[in-house]
Wavefront OBJ file of the C-alpha trace (Angstrom):
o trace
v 46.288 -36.453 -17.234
v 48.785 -38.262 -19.030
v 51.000 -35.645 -20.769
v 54.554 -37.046 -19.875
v 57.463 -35.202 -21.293
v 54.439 -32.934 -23.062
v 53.188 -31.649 -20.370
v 54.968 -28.289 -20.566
v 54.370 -27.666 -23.813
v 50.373 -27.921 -23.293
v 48.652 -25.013 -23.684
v 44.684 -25.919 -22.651
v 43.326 -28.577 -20.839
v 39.846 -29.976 -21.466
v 38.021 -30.714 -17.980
v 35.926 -34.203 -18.954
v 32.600 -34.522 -16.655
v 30.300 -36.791 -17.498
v 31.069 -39.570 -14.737
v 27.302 -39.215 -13.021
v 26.712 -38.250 -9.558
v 29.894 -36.558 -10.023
v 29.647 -32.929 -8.541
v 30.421 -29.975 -10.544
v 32.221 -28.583 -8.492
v 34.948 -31.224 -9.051
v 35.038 -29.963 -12.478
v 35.766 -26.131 -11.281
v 38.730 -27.472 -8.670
v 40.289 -29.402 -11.743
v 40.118 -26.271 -13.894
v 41.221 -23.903 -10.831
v 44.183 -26.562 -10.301
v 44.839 -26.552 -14.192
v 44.868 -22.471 -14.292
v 47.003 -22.656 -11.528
v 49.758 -24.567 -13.683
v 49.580 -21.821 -16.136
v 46.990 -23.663 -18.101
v 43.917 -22.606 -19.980
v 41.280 -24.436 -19.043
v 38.102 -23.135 -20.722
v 36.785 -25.949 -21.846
v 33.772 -28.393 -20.866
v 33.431 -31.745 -22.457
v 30.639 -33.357 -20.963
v 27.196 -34.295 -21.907
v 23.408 -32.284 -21.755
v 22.032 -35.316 -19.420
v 25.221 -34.964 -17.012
v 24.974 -31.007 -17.201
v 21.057 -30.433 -16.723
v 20.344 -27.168 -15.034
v 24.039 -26.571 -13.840
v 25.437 -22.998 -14.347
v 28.597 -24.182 -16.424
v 29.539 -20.612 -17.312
v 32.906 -20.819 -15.299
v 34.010 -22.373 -18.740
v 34.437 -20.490 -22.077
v 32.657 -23.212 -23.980
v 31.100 -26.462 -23.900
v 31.998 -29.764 -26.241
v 29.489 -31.895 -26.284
v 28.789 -35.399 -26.666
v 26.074 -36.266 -29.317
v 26.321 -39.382 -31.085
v 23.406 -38.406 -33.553
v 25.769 -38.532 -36.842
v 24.794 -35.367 -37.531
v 28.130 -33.442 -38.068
v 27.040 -29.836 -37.616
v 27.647 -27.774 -34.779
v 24.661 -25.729 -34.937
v 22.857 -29.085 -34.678
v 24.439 -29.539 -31.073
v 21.090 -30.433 -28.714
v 21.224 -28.439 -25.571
v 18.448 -29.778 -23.784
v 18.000 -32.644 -21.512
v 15.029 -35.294 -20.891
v 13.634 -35.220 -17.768
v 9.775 -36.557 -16.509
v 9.147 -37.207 -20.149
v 10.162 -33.657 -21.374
v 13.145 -31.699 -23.018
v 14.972 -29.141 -20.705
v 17.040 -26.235 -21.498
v 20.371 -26.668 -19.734
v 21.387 -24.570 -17.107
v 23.378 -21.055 -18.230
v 26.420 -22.143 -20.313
v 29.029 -20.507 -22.333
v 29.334 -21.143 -26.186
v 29.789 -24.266 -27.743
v 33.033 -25.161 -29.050
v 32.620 -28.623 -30.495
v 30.769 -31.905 -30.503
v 31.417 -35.227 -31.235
v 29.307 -36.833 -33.295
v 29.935 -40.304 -33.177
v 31.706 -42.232 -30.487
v 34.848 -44.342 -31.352
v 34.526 -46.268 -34.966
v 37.491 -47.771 -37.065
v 38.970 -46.033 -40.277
v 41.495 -47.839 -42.317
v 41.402 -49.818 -39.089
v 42.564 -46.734 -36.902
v 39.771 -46.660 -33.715
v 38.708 -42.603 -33.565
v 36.259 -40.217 -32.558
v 34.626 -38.187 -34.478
v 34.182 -34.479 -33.524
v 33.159 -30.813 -35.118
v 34.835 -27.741 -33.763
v 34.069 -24.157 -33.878
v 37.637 -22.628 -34.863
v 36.039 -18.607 -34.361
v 36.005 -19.655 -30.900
v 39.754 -18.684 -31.263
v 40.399 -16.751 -33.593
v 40.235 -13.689 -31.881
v 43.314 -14.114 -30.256
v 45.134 -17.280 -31.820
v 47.248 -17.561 -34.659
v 46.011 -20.735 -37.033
v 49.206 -22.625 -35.877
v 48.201 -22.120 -32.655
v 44.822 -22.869 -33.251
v 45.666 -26.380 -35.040
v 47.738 -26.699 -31.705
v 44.812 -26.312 -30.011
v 42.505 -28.908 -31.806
v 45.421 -31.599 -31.426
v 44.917 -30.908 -27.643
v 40.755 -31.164 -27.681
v 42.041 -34.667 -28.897
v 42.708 -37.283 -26.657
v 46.505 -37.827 -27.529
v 46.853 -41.460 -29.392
v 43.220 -42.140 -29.042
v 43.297 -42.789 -32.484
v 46.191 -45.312 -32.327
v 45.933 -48.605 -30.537
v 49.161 -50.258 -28.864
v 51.274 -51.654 -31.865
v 50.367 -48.932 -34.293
v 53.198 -47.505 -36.137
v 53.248 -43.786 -37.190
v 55.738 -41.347 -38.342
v 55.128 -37.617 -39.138
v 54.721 -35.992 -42.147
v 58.333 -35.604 -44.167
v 59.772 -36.844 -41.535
v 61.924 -40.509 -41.760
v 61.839 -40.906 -37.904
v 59.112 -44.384 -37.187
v 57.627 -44.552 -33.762
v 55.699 -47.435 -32.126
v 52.656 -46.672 -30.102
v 53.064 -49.011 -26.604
v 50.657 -48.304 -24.131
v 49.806 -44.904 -25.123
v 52.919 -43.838 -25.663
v 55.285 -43.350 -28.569
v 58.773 -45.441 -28.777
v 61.094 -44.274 -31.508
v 62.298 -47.321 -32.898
v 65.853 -46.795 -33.475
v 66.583 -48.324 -37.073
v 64.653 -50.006 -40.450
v 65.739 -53.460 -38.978
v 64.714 -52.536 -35.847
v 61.253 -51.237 -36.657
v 60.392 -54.515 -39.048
v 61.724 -57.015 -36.143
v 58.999 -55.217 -34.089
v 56.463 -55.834 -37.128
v 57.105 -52.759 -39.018
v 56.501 -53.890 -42.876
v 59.229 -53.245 -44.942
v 57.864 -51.069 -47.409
v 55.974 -48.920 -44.997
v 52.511 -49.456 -45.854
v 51.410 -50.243 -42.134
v 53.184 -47.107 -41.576
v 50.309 -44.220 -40.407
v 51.337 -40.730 -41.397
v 50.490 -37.835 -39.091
v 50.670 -33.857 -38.878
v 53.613 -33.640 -36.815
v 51.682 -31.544 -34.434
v 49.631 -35.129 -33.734
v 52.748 -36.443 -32.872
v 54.122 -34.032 -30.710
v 50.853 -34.653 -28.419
v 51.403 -38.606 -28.121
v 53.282 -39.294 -24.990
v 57.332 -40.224 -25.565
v 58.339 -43.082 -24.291
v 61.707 -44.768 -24.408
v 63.994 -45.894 -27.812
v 63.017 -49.266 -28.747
v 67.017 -50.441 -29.767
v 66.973 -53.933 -29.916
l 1 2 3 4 5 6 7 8 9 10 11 12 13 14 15 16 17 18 19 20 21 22 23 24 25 26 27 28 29 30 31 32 33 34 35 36 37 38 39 40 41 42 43 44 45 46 47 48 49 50 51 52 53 54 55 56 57 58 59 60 61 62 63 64 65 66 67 68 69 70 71 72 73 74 75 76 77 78 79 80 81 82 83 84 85 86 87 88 89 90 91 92 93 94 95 96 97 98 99 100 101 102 103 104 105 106 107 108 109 110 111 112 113 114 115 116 117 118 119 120 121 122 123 124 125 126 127 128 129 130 131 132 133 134 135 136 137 138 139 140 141 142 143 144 145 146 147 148 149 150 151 152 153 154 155 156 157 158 159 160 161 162 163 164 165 166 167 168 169 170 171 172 173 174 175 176 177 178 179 180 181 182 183 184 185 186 187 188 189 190 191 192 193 194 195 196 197 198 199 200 201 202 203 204 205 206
């Protein structure tokens, strides 16, 4: 995981399996480890043909992978192909989100595109800390390449994204020597909660 300066202000951790042959029992150490750290790691993201008949019930709820462009969640597939035929998957818990389509450009900003269930929550999450929540089932500056530039909402701070990370760039003249335009229109704004979940790297002063 690459939290940085985040990390203890992370809340849940999403275990990722879907490397095959990979045991599932990796999976449970890395949540163990991550509930450990005070963590809550209830959270699959994997994929039906990595899952097959596993039990994956040591996790709240599954988000799947299902590039079918079919953006509702009760659409999610939870079967897998095997000797010609469709499988249930093993016993799971529910499922929290999918993503729909794998990583496409908007406005020239590379993203995923995902559906989450926010009752899977509610029960005992305020809707700030829900939002929180989503911005975590996000990889962290997935959606912004190196160079981007993105400040957060009502905010006049400009960062630069540099190898995953964000660089407050310390001045106007600073931030258009680094290729900032001067009017801000290459400027992305985000939810300052996005922000807050992009690594922080170092001032950019010169």
């Amino acid at each position: 995981m690459n939290c940085g300066a985040e990390w203890d202000g992370v809340e849940v951790a999403v275990v990722d399996w879907e490397i095959p042959d990979t045991p599932f029992w990796r999976a449970e150490s890395l949540a163990d480890a991550l509930t450990a750290a005070g963590k809550r790691a209830e959270i699959l993201y994997s994929r039906t043909g990595i899952i097959r008949d596993t039990d994956t019930r040591r996790f709240k709820g599954l988000w799947l992978a299902q590039f079918d462009e079919n953006p509702e969640l009760a659409s999610t597939r939870l079967t897998y192909r095997e000797g010609g035929q469709d499988k249930p998957i093993g016993p799971h818990g529910a499922v929290a989100g999918k993503q729909w389509r794998n990583t496409h450009s908007v406005e020239g900003v590379q993203i995923d595109a995902d559906t989450f269930d926010l009752s899977f929550w509610e029960d005992d999450m305020s809707d700030a800390q829900i939002d929180a929540r989503i911005v975590a089932l996000v990889k962290a500056g997935a959606g912004f390449g190196d160079g981007a530039f993105i400040r957060a909402d009502g905010a006049d701070e400009v960062y630069k994204i540099v190898r995953g990370q964000r660089r407050w760039l310390l001045d106007g003249p600073t931030a258009q020597k680094h290729g900032m335009a001067a009017d801000q229109s290459n400027v992305h704004v985000v939810n300052p909660v996005t922000l807050l979940a992009i690594p922080e790297g170092s001032v950019i002063d010169e």
